[in-house]
TIDREN-550696 format. One record per residue: residue number from 1; y, x, z of N, C-alpha, C in turn. Coordinates in nm, 4 decimals, decimal comma. Atoms other than C-alpha are relative to their C-alpha. Example, Ala and Ser with C-alpha at 12.3 -4.5 7.8 and 13.67 -1.06 7.14 Angstrom:
<milos>
+--------+----------+----------+----------+----------+----------+----------+----------+----------+----------+
: kolkol :       nY :       nX :       nZ :      caY :      caX :      caZ :       cY :       cX :       cZ :
+--------+----------+----------+----------+----------+----------+----------+----------+----------+----------+
:      1 :  -0,1190 :   0,0890 :   0,0000 :  -0,4500 :   1,2300 :   0,7800 :   0,1200 :   0,0900 :   0,0000 :
:      2 :  -0,1190 :  -0,0820 :  -0,0060 :  -0,1060 :   1,3670 :   0,7140 :   0,1090 :  -0,0770 :   0,0730 :
+--------+----------+----------+----------+----------+----------+----------+----------+----------+----------+
</milos>
This chain:
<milos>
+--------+----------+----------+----------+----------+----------+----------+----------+----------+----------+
: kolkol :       nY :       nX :       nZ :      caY :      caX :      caZ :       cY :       cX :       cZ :
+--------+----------+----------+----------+----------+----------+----------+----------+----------+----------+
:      1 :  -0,1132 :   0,0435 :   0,0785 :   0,8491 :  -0,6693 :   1,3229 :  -0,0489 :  -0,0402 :  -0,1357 :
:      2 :   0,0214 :   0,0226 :   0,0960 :   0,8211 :  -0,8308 :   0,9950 :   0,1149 :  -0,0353 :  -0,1090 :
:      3 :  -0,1278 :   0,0207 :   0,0592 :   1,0600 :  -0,8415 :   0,7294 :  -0,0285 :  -0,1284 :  -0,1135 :
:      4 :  -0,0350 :   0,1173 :   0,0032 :   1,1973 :  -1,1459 :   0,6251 :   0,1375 :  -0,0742 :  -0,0811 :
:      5 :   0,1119 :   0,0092 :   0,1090 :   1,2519 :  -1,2230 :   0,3499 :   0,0254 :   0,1050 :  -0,0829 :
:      6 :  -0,0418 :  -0,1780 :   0,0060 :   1,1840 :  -0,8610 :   0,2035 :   0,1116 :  -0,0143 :  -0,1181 :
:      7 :  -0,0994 :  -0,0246 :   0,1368 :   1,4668 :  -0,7150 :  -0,0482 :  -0,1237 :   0,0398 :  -0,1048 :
:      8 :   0,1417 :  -0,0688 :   0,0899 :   1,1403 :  -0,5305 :  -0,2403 :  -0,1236 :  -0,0297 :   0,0273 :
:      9 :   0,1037 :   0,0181 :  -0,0262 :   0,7968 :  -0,6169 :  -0,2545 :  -0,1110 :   0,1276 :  -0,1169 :
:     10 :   0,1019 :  -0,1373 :   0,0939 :   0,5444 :  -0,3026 :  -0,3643 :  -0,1239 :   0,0152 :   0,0150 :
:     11 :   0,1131 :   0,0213 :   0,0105 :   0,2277 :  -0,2691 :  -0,4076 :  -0,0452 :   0,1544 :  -0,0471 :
:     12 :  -0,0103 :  -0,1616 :   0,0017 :   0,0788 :   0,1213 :  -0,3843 :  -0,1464 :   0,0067 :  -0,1016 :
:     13 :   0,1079 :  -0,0880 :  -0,0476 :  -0,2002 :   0,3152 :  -0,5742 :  -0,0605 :   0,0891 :   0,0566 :
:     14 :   0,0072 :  -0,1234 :  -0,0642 :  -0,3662 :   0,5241 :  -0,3488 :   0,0539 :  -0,0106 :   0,1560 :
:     15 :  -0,0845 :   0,0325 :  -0,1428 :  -0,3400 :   0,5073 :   0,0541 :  -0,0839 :   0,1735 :   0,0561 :
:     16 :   0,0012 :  -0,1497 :  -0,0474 :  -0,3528 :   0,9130 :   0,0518 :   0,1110 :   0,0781 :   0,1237 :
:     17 :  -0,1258 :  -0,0412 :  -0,0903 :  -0,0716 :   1,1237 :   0,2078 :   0,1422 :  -0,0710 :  -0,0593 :
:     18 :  -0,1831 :   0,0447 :   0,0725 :   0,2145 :   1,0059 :  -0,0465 :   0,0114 :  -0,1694 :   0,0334 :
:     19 :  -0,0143 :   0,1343 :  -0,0499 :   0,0772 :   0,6466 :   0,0123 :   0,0058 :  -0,0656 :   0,1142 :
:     20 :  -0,0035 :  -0,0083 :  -0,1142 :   0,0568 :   0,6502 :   0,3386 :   0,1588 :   0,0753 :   0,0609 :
:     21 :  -0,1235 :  -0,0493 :  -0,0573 :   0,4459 :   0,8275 :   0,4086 :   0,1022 :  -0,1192 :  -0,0905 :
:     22 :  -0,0926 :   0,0555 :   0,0758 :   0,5800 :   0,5590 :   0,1481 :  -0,0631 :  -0,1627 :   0,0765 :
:     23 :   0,0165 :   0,1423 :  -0,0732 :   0,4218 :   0,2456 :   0,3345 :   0,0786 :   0,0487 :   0,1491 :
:     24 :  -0,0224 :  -0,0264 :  -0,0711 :   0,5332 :   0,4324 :   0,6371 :   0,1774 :  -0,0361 :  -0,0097 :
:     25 :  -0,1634 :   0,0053 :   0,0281 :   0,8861 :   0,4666 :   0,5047 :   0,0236 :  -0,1526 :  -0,0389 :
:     26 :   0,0658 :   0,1438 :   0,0393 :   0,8781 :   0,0947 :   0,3833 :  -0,0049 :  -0,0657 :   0,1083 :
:     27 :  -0,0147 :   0,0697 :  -0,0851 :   0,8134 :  -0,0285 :   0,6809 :   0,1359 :   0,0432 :   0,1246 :
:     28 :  -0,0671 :  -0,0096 :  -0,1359 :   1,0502 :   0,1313 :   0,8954 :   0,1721 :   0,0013 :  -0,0771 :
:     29 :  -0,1418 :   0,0549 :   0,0439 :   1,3554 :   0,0605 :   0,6110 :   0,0490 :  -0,1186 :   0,0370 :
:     30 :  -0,0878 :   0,1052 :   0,0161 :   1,3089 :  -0,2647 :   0,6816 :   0,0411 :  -0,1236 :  -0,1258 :
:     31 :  -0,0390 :   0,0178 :   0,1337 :   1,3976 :  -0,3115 :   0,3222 :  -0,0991 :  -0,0584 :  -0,1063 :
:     32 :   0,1461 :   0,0116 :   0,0914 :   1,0497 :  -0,3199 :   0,1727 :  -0,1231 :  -0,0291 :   0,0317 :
:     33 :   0,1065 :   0,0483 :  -0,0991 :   0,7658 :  -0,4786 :   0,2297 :  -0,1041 :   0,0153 :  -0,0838 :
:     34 :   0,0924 :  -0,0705 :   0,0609 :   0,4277 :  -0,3238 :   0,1136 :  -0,1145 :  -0,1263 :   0,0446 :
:     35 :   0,0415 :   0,0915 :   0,0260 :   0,2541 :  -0,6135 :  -0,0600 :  -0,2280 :   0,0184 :   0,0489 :
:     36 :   0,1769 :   0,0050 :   0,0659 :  -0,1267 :  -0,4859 :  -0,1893 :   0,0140 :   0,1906 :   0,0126 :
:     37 :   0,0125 :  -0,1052 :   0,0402 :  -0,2976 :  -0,1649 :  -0,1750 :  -0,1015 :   0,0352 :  -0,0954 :
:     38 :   0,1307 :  -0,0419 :   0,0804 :  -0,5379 :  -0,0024 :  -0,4342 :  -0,0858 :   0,1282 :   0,0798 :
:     39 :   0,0214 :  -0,1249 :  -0,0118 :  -0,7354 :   0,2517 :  -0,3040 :  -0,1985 :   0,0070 :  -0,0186 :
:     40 :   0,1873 :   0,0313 :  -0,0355 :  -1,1593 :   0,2608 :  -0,4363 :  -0,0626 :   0,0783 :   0,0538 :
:     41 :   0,0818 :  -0,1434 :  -0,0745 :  -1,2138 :   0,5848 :  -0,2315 :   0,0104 :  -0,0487 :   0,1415 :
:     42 :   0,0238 :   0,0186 :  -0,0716 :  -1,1520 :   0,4737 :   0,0877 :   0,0121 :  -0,1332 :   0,1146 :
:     43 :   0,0300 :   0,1319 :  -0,0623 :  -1,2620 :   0,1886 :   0,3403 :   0,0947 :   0,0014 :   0,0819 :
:     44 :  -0,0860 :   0,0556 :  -0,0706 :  -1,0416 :  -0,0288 :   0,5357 :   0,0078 :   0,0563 :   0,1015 :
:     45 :   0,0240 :  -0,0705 :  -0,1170 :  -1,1688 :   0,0916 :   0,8551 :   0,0852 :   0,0925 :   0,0184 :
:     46 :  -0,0593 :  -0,1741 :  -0,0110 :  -1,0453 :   0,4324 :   0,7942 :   0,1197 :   0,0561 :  -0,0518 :
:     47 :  -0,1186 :   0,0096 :   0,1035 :  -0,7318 :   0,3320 :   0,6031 :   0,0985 :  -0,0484 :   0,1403 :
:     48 :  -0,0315 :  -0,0140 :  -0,1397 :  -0,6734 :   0,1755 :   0,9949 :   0,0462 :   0,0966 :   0,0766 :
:     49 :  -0,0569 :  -0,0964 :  -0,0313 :  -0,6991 :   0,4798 :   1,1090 :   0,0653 :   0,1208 :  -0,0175 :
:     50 :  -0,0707 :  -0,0540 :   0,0816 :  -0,5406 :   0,6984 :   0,8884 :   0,1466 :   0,0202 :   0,0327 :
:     51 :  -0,1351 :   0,0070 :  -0,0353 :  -0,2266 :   0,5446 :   0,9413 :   0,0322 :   0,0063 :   0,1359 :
:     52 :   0,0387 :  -0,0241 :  -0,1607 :  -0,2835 :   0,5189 :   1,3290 :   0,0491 :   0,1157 :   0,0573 :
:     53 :   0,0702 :  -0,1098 :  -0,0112 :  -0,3596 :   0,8775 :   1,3654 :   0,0432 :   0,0982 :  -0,1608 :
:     54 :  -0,0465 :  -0,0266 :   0,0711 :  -0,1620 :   1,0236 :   1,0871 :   0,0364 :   0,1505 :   0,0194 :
:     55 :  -0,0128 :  -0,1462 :  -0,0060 :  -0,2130 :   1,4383 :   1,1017 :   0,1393 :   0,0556 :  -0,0480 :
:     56 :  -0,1524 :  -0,0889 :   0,0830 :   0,1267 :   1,5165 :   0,8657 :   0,0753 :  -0,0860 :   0,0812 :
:     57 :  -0,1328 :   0,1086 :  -0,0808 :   0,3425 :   1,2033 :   1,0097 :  -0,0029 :  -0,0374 :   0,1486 :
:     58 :   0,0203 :   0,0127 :  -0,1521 :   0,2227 :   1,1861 :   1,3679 :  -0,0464 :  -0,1493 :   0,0520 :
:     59 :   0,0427 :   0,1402 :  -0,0241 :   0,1364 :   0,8589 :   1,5464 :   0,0488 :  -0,1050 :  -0,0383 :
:     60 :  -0,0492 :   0,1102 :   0,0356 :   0,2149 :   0,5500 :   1,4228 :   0,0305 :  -0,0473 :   0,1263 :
:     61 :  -0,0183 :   0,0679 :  -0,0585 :   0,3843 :   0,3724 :   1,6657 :   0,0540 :  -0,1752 :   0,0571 :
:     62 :   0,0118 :   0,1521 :  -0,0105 :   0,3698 :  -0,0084 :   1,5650 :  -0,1606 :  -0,0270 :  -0,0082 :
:     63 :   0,1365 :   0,0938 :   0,0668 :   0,0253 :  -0,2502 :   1,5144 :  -0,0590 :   0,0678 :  -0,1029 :
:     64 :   0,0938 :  -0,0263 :   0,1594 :  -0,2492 :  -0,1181 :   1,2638 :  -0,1145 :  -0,0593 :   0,0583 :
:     65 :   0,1615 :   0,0334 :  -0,0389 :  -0,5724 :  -0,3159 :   1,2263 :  -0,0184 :  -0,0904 :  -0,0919 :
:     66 :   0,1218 :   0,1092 :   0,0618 :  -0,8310 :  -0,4891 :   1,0312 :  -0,0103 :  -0,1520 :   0,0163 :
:     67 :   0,0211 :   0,1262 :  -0,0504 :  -0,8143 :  -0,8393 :   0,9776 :  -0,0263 :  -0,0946 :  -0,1192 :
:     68 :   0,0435 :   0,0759 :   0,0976 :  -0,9856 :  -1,0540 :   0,7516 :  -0,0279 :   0,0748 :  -0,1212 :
:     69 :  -0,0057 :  -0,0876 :   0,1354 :  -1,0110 :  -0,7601 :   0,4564 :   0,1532 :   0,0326 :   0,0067 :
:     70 :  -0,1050 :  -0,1115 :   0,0444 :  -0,6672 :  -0,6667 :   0,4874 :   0,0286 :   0,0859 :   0,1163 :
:     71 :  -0,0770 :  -0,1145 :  -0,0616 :  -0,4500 :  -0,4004 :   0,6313 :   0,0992 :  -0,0802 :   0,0387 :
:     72 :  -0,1189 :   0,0513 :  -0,0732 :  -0,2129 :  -0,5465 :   0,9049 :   0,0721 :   0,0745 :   0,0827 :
:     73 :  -0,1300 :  -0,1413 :  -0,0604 :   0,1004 :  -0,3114 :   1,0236 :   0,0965 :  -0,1128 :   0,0470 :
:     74 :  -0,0966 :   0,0876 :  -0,0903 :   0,3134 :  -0,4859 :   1,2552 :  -0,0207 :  -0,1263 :  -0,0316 :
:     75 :   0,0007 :   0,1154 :  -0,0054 :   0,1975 :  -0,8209 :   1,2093 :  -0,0270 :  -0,0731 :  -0,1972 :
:     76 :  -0,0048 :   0,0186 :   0,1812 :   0,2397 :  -0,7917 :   0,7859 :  -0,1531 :   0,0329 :  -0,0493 :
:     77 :   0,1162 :  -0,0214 :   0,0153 :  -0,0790 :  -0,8640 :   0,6420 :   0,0115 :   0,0671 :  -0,1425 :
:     78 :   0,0044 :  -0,0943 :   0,1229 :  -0,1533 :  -0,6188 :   0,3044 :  -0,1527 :  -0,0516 :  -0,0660 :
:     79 :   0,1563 :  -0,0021 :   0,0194 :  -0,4236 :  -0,7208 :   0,0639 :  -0,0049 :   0,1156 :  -0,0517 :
:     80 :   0,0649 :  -0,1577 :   0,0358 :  -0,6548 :  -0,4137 :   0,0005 :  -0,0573 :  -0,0193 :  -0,0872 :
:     81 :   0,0686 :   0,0418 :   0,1123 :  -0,7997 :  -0,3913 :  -0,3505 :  -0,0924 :   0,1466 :   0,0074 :
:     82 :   0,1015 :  -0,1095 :  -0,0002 :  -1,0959 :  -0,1110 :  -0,4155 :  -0,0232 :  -0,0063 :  -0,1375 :
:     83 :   0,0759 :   0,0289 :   0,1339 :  -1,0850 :  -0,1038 :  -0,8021 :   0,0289 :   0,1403 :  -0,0644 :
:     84 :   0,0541 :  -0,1982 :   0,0636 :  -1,1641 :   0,2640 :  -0,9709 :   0,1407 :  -0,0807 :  -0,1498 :
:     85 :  -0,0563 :  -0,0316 :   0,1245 :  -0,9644 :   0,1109 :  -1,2875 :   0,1479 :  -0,1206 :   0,0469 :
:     86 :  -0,1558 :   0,0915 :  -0,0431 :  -0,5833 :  -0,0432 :  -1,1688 :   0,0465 :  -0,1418 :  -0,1306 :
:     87 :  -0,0664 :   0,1099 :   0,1375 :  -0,5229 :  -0,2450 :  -1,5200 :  -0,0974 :  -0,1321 :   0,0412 :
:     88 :   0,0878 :   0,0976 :  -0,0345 :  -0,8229 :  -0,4911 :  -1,3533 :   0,0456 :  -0,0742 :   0,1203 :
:     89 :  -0,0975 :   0,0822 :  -0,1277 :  -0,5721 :  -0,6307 :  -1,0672 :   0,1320 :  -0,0240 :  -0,0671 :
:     90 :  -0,1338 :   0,0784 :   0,0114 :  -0,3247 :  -0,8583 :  -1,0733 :   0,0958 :  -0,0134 :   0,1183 :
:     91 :  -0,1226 :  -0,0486 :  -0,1313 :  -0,0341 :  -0,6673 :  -0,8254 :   0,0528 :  -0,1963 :   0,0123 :
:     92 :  -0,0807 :   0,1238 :  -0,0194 :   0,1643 :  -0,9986 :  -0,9336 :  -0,0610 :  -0,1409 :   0,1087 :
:     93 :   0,0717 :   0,1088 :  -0,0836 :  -0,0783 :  -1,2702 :  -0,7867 :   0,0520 :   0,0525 :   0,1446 :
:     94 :  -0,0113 :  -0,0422 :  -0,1249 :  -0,0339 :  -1,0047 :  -0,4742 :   0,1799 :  -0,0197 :   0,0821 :
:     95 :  -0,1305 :  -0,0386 :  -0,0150 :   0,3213 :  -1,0298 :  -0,4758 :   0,0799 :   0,1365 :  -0,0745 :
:     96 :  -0,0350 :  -0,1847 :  -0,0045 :   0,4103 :  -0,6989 :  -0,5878 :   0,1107 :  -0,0569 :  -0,1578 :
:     97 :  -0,0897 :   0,0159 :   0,0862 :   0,7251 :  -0,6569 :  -0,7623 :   0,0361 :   0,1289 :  -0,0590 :
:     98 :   0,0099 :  -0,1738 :   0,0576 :   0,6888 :  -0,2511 :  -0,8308 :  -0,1501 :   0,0331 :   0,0767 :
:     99 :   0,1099 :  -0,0657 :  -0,0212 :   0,3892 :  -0,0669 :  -0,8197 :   0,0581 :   0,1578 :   0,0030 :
:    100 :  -0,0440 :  -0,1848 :  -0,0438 :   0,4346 :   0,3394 :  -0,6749 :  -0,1628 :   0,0472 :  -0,0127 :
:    101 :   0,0739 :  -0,0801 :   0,0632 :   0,2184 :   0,5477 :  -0,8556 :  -0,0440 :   0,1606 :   0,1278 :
:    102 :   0,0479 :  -0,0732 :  -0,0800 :   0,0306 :   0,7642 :  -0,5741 :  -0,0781 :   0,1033 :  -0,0247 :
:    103 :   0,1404 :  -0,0546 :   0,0374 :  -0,2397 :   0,9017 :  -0,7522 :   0,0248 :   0,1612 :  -0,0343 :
:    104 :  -0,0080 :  -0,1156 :   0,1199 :  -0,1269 :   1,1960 :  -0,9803 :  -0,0692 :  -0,0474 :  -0,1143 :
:    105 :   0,0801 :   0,0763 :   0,0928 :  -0,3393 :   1,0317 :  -1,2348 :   0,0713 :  -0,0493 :  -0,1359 :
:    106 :  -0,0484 :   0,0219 :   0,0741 :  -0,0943 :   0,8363 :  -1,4383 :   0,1068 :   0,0305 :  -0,0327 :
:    107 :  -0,1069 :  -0,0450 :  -0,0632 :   0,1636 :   1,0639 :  -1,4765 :   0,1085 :  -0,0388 :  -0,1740 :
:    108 :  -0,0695 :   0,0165 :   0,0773 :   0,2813 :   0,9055 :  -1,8292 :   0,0953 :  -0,1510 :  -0,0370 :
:    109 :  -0,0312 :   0,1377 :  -0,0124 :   0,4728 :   0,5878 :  -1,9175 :  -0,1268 :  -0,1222 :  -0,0591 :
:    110 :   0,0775 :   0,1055 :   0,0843 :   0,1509 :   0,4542 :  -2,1541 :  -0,1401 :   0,0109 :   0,1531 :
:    111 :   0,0524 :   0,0455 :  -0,0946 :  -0,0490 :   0,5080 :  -1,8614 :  -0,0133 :  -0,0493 :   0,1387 :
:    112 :  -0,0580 :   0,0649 :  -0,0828 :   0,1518 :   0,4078 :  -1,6220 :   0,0159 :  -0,1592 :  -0,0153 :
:    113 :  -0,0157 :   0,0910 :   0,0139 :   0,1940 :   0,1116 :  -1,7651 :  -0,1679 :  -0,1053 :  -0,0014 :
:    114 :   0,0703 :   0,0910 :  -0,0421 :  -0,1728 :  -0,0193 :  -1,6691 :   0,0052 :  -0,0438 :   0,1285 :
:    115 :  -0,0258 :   0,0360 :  -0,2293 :  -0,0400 :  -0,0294 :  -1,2551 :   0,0975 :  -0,0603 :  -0,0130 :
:    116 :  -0,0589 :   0,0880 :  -0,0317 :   0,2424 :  -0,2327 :  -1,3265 :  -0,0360 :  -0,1446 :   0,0108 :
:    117 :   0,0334 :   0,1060 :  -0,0180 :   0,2706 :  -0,5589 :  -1,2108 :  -0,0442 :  -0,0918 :  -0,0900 :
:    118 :   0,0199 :   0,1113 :   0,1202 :   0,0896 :  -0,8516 :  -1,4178 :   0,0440 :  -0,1203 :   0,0246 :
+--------+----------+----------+----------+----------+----------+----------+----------+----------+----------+
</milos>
């Protein structure tokens, strides 16, 4: 399924447990469509299976896989970014019309405000 044409477009740091139950949720609203991910800890590959094979949320049961550098979930392709410092991507180029703060990291508005969209 792919949503068409989304109400929200988001863009995550972090494809941990919170980023991974909020692309999850996201895709199955319907509502939102999960543009770009950040994550410089871990590889695509395993970001595949992650969501796949999901220990807290159980099996995914649409499409996950590798294709060209991104992350594709039901057919929606995701670009994947790997950058240790978020203010060095441009969500906007990605689409991204909110950025969801995954990390614990930026838990203030002045540093929150290097993951919003540019």
């Amino acid at each position: 399924f792919r949503v068409a044409p989304p109400h929200l477009c988001l863009s995550l740091l972090r494809f941990g447990r919170i980023g991974r139950l909020v692309t999850r949720a996201a895709i199955l609203s319907g509502k939102v469509q999960v543009v770009a991910i950040n994550d410089p800890f871990i590889d695509l590959n395993y970001m595949v299976y992650m969501f796949k094979y999901d220990s807290t949320h159980g099996h995914f049961r649409g499409t996950v896989k590798a294709e060209n550098g991104k992350l594709v979930i039901n057919g929606n392709a995701i670009t994947i970014f790997q950058e240790r410092d978020p203010s060095n991507i441009k969500w906007g180029d990605a689409g991204a019309e909110y950025v969801v703060e995954s990390t614990g990291v930026f838990t203030t508005m002045d540093k929150a405000g290097v993951s919003m969209p540019q």
